[in-house]
C-alpha positions as CSV (number, residue, x, y, z in Angstrom):
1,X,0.0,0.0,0.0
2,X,1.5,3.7,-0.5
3,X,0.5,6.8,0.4
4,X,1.5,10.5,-0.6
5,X,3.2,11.9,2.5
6,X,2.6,15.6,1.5
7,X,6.6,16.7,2.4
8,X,9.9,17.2,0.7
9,X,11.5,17.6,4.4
10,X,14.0,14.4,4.5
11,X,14.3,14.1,8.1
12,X,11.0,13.7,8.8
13,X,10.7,11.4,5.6
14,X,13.9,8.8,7.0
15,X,12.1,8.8,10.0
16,X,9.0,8.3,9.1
17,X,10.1,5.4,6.5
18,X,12.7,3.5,9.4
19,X,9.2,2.8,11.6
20,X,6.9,1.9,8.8
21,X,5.6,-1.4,8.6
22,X,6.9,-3.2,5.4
23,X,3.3,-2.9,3.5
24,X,3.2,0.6,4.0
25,X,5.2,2.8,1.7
26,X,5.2,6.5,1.4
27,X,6.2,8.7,-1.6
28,X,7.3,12.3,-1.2
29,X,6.0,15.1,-2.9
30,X,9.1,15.1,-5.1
31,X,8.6,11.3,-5.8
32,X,4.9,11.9,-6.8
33,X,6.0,15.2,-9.0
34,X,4.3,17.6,-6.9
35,X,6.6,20.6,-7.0
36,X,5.0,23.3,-4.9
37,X,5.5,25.0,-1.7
38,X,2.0,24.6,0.7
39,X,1.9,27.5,2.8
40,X,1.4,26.7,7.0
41,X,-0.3,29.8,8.1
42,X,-2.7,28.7,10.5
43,X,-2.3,29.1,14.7
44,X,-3.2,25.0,15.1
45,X,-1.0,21.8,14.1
46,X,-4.4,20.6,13.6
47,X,-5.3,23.4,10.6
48,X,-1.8,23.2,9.2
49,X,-2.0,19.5,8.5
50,X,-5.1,19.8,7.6
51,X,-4.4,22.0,4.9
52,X,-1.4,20.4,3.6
53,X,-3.3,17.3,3.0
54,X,-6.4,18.6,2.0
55,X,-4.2,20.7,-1.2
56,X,-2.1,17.3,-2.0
57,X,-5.4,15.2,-2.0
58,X,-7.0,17.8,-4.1
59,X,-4.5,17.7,-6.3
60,X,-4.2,14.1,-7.2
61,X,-7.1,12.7,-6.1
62,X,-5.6,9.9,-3.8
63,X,-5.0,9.4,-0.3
64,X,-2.2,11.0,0.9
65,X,-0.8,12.1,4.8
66,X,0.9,15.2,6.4
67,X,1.9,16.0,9.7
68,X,2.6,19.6,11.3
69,X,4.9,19.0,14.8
70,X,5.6,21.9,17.6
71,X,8.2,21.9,20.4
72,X,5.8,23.8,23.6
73,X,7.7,24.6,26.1
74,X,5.8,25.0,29.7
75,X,7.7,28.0,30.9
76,X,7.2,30.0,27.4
77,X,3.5,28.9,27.9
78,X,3.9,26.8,24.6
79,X,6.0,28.7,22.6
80,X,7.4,28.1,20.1
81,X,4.6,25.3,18.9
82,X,3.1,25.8,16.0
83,X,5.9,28.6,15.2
84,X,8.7,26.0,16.0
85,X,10.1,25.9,12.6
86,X,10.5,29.4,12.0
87,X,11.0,30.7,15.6
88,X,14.4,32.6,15.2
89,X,12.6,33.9,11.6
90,X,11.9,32.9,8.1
91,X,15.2,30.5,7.0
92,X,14.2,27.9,9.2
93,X,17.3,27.6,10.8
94,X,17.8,25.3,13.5
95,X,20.8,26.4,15.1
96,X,18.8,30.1,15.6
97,X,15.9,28.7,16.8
98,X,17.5,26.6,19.3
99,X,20.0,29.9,20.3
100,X,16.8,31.7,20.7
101,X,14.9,29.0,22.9
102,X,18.0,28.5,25.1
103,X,18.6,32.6,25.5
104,X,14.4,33.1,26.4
105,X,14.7,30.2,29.1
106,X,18.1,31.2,30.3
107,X,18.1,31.2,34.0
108,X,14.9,29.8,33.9
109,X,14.5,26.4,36.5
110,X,10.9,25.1,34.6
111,X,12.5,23.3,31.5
112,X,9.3,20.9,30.8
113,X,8.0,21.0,27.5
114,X,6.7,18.6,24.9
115,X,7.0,17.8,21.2
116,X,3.8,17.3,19.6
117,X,2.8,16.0,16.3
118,X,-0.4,16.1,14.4
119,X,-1.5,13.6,11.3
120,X,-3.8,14.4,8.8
121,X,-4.8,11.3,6.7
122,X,-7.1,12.1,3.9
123,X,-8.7,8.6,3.1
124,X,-11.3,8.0,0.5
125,X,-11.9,11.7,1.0
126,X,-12.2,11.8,4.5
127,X,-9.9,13.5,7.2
128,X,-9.1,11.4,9.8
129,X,-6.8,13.4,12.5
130,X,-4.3,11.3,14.5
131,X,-1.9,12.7,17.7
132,X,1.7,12.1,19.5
133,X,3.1,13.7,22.3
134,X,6.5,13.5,24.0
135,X,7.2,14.9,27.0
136,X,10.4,16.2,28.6
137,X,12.8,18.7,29.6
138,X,15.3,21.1,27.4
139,X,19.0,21.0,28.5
140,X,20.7,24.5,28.8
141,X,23.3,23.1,26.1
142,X,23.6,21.0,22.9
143,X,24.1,17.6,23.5
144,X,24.5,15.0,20.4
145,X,24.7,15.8,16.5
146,X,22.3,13.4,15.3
147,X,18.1,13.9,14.5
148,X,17.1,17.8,13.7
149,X,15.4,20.7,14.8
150,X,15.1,21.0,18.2
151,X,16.4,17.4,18.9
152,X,20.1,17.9,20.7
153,X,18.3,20.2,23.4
154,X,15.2,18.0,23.8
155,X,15.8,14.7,26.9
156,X,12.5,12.7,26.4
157,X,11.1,11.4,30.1
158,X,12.7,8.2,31.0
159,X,16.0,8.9,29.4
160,X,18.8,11.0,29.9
161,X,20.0,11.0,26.6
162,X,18.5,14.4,23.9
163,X,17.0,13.0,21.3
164,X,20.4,14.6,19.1
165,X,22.2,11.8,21.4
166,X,19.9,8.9,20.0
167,X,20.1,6.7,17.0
168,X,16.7,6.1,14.8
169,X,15.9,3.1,16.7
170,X,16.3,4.4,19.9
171,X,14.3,7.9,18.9
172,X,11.6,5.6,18.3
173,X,10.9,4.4,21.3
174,X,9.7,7.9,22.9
175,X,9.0,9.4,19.6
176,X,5.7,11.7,18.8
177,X,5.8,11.6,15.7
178,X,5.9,7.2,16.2
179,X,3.0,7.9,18.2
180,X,1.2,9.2,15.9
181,X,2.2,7.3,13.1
182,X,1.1,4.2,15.0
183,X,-2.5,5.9,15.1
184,X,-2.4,6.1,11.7
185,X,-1.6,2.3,10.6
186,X,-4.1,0.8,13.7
187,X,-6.3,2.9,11.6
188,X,-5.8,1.2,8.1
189,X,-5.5,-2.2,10.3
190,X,-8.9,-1.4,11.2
191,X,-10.2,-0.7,7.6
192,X,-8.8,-4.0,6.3
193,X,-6.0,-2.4,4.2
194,X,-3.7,-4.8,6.1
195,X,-2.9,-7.8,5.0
């Protein structure tokens, strides 16, 4: 079975494809010759995956996925969330984003926050809306090169690793956007798409 996952964003895409099941494949926008930038201009993770979906499904006619994920952090109450990507401004830059986030909570002793991911699947038309949350705390420093975004300053509960500290497999095992994804195929399992 494949699905469009409405993203060109190859982090998210490696590891989104290392937890799949083996009957599930996705294609990326680029795979599926969709070359076009969908705006995210909405205040929800709900309403931006939502509308990423909704243009790809529009598009081709087929059921496709997208997902929208925030970093809130308790003590910025939720900041940056929905504005995680472009927090530090328009590039997208990680390292500014996370320079920002560690200068606004400097001093600060409340260093719970959450990662959050929202899935849109548009199926036979329908919407269906599926949710992950991680919880944790954000280190005053960079720890670990590996995962993206916010990752080397993010320590899920029950480790003491960052997520920038962790391989794939190990990411996976606290991982919102696994969470979510998991939603998502129990889902299809329960449609009788999986065989």
């Amino acid at each position: 079975m494949q699905l469009i996952f409405a993203t060109n964003n190859q982090h998210k895409v490696e590891e989104i494809r290392s937890v799949l099941p083996p009957f599930l494949q996705i294609m990326t926008l680029q795979e599926a010759g969709i070359n076009i930038d969908i705006p995210e201009p909405f205040e929800t993770l709900e309403e931006n995956a939502i509308e990423k979906a909704s243009v790809i499904f529009n598009l081709k006619k087929t059921s496709c996925f997208s997902e929208d994920t925030g970093l809130e952090v308790s003590a910025l109450n939720g900041e940056p969330g929905v504005h995680s990507a472009r927090f530090a401004g328009e590039e997208r830059s990680s390292q500014k984003n996370i320079e920002k986030l560690l200068a606004k909570l400097e001093n600060n002793t409340n260093r719970k926050a959450q990662f959050k991911t929202v899935i849109c699947l548009m199926w036979e038309g329908q919407q269906h809306l599926f949710d992950g949350i991680c919880t944790g705390t954000i280190t005053s420093e960079i720890r670990g090169k590996d995962g993206f975004g916010y990752d080397p300053i993010f320590v899920p509960d029950g480790s003491d690793k960052t997520f920038g500290q962790m391989d794939m497999a190990e990411k996976s095992r606290y991982s919102h956007r696994k969470k979510a994804l998991d939603k998502l195929v129990a889902f299809l399992n329960n449609k009788g798409q999986i065989q």
